[in-house]
MDTraj code that builds the backbone (N, CA, C; nanometers):
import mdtraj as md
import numpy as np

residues = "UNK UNK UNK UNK UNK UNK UNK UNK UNK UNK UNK UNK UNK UNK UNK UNK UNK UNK UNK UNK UNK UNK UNK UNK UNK UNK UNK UNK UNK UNK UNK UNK UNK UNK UNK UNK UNK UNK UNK UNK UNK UNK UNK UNK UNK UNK UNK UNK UNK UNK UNK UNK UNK UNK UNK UNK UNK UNK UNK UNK UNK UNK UNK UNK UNK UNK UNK UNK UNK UNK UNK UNK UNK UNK UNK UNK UNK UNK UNK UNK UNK UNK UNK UNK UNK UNK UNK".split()
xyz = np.array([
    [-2.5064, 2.0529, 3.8224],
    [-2.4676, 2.0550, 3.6836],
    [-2.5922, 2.0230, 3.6010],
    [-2.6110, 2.1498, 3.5279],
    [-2.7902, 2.0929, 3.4574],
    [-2.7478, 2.0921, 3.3066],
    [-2.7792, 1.9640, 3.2485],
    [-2.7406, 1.9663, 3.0880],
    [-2.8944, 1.9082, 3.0543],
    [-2.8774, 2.0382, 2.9065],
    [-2.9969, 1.9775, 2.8544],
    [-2.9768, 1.9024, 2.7625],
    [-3.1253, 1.8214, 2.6718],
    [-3.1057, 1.7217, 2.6218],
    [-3.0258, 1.7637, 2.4609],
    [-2.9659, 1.7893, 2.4678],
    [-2.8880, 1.8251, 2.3191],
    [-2.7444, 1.8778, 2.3519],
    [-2.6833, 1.8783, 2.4635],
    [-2.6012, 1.9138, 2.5357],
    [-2.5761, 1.7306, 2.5507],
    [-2.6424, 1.7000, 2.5869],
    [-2.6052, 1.4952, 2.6369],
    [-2.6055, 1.4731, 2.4707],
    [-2.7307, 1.4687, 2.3732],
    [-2.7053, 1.3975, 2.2777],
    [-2.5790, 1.4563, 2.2071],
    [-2.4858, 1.5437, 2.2028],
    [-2.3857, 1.6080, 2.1528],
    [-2.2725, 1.5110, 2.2252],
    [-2.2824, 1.4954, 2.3639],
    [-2.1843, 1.4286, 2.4455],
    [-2.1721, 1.3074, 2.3911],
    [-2.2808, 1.2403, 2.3776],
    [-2.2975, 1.1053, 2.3478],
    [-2.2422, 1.0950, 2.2029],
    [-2.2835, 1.1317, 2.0968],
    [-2.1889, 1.1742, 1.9426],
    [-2.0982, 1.1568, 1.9717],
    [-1.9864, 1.2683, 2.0597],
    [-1.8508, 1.3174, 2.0444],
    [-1.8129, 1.1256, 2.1096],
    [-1.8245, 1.0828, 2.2339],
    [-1.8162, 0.9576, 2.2491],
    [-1.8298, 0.8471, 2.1384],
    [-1.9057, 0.8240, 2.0906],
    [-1.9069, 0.7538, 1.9960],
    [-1.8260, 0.7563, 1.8501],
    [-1.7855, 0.8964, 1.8323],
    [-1.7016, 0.9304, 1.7118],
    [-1.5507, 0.8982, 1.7901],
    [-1.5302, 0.9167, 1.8866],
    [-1.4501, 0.8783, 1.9969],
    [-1.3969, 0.7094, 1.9767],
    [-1.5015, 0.6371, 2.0113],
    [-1.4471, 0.5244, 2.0199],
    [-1.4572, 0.4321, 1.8912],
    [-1.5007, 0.4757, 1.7676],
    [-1.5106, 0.4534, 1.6529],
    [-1.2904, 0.5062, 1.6229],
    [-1.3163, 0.6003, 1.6041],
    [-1.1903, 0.6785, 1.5597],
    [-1.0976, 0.5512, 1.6709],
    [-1.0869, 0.5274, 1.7681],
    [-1.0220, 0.4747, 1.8942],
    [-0.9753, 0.3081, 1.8168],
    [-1.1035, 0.2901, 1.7659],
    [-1.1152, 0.1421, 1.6652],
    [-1.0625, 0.1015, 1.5410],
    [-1.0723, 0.2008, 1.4456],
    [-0.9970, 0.2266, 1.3507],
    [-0.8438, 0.2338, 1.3336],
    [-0.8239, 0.3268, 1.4054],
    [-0.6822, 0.3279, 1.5127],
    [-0.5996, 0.1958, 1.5555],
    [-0.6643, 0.1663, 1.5891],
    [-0.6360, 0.0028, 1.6828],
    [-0.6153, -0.0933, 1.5270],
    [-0.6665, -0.1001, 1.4336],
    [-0.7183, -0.1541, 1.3827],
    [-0.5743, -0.1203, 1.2235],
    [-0.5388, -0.0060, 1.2282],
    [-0.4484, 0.0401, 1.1374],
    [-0.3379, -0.0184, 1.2348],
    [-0.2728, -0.0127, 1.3383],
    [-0.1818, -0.0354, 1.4409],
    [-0.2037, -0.2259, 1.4075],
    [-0.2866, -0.2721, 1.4004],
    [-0.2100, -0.4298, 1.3795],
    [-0.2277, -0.4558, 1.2739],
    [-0.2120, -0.3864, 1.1301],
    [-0.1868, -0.3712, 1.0259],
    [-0.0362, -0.3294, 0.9692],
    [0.0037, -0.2310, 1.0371],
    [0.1435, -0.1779, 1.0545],
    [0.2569, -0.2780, 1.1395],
    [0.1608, -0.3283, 1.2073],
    [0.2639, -0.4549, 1.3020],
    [0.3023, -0.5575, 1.1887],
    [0.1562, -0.6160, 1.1737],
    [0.1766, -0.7267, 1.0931],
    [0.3268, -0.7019, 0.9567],
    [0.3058, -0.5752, 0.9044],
    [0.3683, -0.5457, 0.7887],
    [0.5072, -0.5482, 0.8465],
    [0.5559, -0.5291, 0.9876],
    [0.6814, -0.4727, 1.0313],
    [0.6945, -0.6324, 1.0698],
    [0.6432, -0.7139, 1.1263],
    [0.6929, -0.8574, 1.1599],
    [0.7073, -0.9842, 1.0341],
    [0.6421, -0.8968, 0.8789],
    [0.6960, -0.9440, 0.7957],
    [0.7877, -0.9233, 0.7533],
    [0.8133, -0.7299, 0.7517],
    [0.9567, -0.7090, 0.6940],
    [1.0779, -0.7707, 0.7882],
    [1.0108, -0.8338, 0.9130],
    [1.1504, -0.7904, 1.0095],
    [1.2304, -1.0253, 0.9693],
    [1.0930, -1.1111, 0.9381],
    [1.0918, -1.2026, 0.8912],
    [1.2011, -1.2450, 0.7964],
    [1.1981, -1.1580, 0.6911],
    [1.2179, -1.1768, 0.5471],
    [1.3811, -1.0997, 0.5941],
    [1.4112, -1.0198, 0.6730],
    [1.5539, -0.9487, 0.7138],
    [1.6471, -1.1025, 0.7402],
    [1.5843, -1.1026, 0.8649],
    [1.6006, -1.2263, 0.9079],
    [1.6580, -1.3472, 0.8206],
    [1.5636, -1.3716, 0.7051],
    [1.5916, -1.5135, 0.6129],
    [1.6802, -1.4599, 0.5302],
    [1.7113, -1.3191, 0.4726],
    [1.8156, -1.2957, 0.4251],
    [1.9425, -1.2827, 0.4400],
    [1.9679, -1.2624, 0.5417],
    [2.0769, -1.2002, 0.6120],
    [2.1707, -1.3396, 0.6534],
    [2.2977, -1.3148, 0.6169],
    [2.3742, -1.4212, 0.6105],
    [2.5327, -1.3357, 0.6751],
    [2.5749, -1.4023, 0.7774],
    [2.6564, -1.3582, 0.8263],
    [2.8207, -1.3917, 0.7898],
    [2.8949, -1.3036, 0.7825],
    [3.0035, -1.2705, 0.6987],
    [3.0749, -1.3947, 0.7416],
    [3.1257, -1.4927, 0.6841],
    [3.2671, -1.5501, 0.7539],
    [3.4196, -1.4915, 0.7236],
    [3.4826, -1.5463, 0.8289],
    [3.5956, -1.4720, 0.8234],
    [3.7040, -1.5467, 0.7244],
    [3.7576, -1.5076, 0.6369],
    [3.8593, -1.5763, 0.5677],
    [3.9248, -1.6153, 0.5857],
    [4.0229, -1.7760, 0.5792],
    [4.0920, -1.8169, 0.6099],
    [4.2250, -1.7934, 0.5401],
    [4.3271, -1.7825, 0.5767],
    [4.4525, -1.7723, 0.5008],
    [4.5199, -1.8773, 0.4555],
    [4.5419, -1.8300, 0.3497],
    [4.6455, -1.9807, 0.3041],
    [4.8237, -1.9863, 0.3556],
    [4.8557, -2.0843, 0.3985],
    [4.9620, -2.1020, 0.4761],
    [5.0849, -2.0690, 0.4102],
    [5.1555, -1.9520, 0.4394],
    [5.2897, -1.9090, 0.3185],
    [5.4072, -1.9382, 0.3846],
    [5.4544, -2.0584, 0.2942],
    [5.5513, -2.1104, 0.3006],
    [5.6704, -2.0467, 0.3714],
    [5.6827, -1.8914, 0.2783],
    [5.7725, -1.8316, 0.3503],
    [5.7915, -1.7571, 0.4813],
    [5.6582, -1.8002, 0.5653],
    [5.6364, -1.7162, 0.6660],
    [5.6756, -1.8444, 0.7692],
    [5.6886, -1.9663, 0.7272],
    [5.7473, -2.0657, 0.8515],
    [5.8262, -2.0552, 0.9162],
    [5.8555, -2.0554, 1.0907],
    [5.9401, -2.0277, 1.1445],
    [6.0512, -2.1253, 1.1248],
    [6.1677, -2.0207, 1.1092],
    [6.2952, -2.0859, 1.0701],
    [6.4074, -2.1137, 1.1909],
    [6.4390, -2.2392, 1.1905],
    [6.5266, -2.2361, 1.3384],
    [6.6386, -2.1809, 1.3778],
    [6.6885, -2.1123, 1.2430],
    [6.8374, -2.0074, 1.2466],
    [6.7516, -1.8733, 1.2833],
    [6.6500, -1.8197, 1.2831],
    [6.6080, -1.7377, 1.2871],
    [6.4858, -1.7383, 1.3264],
    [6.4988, -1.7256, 1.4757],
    [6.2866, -1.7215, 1.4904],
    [6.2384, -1.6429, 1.5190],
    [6.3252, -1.4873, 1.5045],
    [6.2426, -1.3929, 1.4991],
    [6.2367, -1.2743, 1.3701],
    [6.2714, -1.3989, 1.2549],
    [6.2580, -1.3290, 1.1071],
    [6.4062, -1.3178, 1.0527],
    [6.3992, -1.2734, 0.9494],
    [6.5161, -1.2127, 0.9031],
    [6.5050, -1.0751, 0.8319],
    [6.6282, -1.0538, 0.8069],
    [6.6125, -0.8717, 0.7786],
    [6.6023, -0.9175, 0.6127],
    [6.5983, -0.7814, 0.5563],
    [6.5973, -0.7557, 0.4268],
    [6.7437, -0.8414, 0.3406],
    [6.8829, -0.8285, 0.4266],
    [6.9820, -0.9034, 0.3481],
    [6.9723, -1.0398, 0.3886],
    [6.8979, -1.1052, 0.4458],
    [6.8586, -1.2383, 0.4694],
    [6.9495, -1.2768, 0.6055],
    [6.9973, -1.1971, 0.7223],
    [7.0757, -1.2170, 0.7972],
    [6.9484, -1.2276, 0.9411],
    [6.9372, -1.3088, 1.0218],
    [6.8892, -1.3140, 1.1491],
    [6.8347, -1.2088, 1.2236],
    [6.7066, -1.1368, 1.2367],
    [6.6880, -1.0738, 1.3478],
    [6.7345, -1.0857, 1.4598],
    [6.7544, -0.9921, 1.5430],
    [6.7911, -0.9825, 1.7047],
    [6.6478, -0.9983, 1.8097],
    [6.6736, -1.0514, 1.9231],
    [6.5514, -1.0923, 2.0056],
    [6.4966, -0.9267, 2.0540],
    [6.3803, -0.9439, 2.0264],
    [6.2883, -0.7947, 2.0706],
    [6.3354, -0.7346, 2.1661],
    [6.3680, -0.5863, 2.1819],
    [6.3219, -0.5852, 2.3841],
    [6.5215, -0.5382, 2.3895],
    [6.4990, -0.4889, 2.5023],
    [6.6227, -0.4668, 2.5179],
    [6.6909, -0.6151, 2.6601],
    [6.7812, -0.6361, 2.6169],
    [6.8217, -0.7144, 2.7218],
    [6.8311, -0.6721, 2.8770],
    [6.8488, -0.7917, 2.9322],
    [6.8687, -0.7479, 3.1085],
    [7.0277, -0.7367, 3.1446],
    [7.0694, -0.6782, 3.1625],
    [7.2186, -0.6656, 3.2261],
    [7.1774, -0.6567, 3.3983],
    [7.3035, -0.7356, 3.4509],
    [7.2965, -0.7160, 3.5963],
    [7.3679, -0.6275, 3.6610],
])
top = md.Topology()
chain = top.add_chain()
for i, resn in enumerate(residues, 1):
    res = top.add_residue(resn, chain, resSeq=i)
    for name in ("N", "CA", "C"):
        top.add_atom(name, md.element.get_by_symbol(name[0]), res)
traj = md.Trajectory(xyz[None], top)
């Protein structure tokens, strides 16, 4: 393999524009980090997680001992869920 000398100093350039460009690179990349581990920071300190609402206790929903599985619309006793067992 015979290279002449302007054939190497060309090689040697393209290398060096090489690891320049390679640096720069590197160099924009923990710039973009930094910016993403601030935005991801500031997510973080904002962000407040939903609680769930508590209900307030309605009177009329207390189980009643003539009726503990509700009453109908004319105020008469539900029947127990489910169909019964006959033997």
């Amino acid at each position: 393999m015979n290279l002449d000398l302007t054939q190497l100093q060309n090689l040697l350039n393209k290398a060096e524009q090489n690891e320049a460009l390679l640096n720069e690179l590197q160099k924009q990349f923990k710039k973009a980090r930094t910016v993403f581990e601030e935005m991801e920071k500031l997510l973080q300190d904002s962000y407040v997680p939903k609680a769930r609402k508590t209900r307030a206790a309605d009177p009329s929903a207390a189980p009643d001992a003539d009726a503990p599985y509700g009453r109908k619309k004319d105020g008469t006793p539900k029947q127990r869920p489910g169909r019964t067992k006959t033997a």
